[in-house]
C-alpha positions as a Markdown table, in Angstrom:
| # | Residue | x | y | z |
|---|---|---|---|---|
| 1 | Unk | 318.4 | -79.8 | 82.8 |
| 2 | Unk | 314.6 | -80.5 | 82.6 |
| 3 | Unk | 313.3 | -79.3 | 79.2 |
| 4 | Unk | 309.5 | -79.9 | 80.4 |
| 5 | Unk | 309.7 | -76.8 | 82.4 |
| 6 | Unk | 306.7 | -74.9 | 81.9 |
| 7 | Unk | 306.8 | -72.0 | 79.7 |
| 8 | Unk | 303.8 | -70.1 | 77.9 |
| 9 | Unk | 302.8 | -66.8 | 76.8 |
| 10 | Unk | 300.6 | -64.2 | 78.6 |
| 11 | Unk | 298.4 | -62.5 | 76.2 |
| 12 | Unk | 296.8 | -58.9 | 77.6 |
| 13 | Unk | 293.1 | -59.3 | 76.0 |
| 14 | Unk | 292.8 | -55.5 | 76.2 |
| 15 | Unk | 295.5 | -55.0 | 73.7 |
| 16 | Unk | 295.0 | -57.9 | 71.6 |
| 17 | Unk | 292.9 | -56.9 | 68.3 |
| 18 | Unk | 293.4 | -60.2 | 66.4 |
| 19 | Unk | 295.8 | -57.9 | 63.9 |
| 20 | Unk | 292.9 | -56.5 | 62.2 |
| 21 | Unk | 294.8 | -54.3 | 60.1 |
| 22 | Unk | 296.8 | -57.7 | 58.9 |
| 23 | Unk | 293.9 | -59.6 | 58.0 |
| 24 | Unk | 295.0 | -62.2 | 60.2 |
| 25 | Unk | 296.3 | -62.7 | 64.0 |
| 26 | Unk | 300.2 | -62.9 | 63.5 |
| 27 | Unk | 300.7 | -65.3 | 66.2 |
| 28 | Unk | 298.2 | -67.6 | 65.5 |
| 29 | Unk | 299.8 | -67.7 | 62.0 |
| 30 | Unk | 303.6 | -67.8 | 62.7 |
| 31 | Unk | 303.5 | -70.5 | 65.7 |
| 32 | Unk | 304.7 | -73.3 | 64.1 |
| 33 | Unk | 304.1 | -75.2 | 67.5 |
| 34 | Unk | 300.2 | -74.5 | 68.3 |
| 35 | Unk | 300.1 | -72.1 | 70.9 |
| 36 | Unk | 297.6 | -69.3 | 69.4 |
| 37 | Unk | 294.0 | -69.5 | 68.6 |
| 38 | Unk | 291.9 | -66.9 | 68.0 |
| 39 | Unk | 288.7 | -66.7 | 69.5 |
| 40 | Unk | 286.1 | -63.6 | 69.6 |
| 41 | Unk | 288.8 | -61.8 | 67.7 |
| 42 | Unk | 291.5 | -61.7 | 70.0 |
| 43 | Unk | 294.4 | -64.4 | 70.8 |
| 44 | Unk | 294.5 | -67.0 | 73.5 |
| 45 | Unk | 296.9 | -69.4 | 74.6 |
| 46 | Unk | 295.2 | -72.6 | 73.8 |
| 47 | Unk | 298.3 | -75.2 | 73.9 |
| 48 | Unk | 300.2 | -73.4 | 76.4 |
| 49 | Unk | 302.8 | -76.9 | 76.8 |
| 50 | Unk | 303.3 | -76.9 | 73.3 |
| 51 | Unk | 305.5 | -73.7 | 73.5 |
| 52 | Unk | 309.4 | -74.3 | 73.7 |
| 53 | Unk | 311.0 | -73.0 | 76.3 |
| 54 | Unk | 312.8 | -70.0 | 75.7 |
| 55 | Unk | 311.2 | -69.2 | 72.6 |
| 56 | Unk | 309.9 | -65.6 | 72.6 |
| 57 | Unk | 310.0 | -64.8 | 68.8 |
| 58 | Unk | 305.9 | -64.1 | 69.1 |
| 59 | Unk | 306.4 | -61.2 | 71.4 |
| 60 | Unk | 308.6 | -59.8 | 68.6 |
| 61 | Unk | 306.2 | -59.8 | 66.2 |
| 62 | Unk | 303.3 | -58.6 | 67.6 |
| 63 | Unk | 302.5 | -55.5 | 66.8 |
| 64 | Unk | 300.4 | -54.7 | 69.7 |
| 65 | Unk | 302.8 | -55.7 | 72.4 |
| 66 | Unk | 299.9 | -58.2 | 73.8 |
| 67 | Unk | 302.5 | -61.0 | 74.4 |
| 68 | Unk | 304.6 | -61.6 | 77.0 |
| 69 | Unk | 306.7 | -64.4 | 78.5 |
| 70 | Unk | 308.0 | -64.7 | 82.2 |
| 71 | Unk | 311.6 | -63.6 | 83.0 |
| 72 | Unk | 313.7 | -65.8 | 82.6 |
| 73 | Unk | 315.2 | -65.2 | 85.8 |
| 74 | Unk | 312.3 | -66.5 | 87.8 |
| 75 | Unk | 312.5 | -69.5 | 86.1 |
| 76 | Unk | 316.0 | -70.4 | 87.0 |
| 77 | Unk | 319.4 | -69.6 | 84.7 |
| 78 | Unk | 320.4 | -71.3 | 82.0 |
| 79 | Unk | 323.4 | -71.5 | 80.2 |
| 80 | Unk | 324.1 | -71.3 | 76.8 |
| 81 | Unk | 324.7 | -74.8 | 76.5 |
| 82 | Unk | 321.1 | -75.5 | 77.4 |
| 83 | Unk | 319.2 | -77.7 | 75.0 |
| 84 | Unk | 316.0 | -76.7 | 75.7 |
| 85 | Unk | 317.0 | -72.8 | 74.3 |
| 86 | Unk | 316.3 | -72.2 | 70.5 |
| 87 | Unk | 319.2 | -71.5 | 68.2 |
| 88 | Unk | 318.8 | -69.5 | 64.4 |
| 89 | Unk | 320.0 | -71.7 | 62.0 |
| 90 | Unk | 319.5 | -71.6 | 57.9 |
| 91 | Unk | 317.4 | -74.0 | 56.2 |
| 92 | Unk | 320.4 | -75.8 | 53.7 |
| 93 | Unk | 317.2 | -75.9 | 51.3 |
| 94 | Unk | 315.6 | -72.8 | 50.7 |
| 95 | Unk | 317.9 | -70.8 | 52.8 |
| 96 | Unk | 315.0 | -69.5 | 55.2 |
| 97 | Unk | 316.0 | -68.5 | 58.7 |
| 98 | Unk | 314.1 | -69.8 | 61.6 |
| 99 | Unk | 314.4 | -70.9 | 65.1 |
| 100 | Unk | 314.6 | -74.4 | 66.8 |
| 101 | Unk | 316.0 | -76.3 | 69.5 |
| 102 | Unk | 316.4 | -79.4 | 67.6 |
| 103 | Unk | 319.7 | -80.6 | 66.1 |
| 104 | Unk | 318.4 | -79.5 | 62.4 |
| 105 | Unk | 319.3 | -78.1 | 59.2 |
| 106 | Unk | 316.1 | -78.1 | 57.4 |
| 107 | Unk | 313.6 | -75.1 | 58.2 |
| 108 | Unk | 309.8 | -77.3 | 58.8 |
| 109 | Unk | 308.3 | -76.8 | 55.3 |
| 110 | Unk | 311.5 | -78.5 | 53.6 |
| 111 | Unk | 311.3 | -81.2 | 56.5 |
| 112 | Unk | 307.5 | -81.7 | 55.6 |
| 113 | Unk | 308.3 | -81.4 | 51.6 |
| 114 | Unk | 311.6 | -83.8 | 51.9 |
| 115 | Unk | 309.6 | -86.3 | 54.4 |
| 116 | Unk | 312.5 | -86.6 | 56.8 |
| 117 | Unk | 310.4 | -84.7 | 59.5 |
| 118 | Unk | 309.3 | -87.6 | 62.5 |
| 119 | Unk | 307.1 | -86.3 | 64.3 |
C-alpha cells in the first residue's frame, strides 16, 4: 500500500476563529507534523503533505468543528494492517499517550530529550 497518498485537512475559514477564547489556535499548536499556520487569525493548511494519512486527531480537538478530512471511503479501504494508519501507543518514558504510525515507544519530546529521534 502506497503511504504517499495524499491526505490533508479542510479548514472552513467561516468557522475558524484562531481559538480566541484559548489564546492560541489548537491546531496550529498540537500538530506535531506542520500542517497549521495561522494567518489573519484563522488556520490554514500550509504543509498539507506533511499530514499522515489517516490521522484526524485535529478535528477532535477543535472546538469549532472547522476541520475536516475526506472519507476515507473515497480514498480507497484500508485494513487494519495498514502501515500508513496511526496507532495510540504510551510513551515508556513519561507515560504520555499519543498517536504515530512509526514502530515507536517514545512519545516525540522524550525522542528529542533522549536523542534517538532521526529525522
Amino acid at each position: 500500500m502506497d503511504c504517499q497518498r495524499v491526505w490533508y485537512p479542510t479548514i472552513f475559514p467561516d468557522k475558524c476563529d484562531g481559538c480566541i477564547k484559548f489564546n492560541e489556535a489548537r491546531c496550529v499548536k498540537f500538530c506535531p507534523h506542520g500542517v497549521f499556520d495561522l494567518r489573519d487569525c484563522k488556520a490554514v493548511v500550509v504543509n498539507p503533505l506533511n499530514c499522515i494519512y489517516g490521522c484526524t486527531a485535529c478535528e477532535n480537538i477543535c472546538p469549532r468543528k472547522a476541520i475536516i478530512f475526506p472519507q476515507r471511503t473515497s480514498i480507497g479501504q484500508s485494513s487494519k494492517k495498514d502501515k500508513c494508519l496511526l496507532k495510540r501507543v504510551r510513551c515508556n518514558i513519561c507515560n504520555k499517550v499519543f498517536w504515530t504510525n512509526e514502530d515507536v515507544n517514545l512519545c516525540l519530546d522524550c525522542r528529542k530529550a533522549t536523542k534517538i529521534f532521526t529525522s
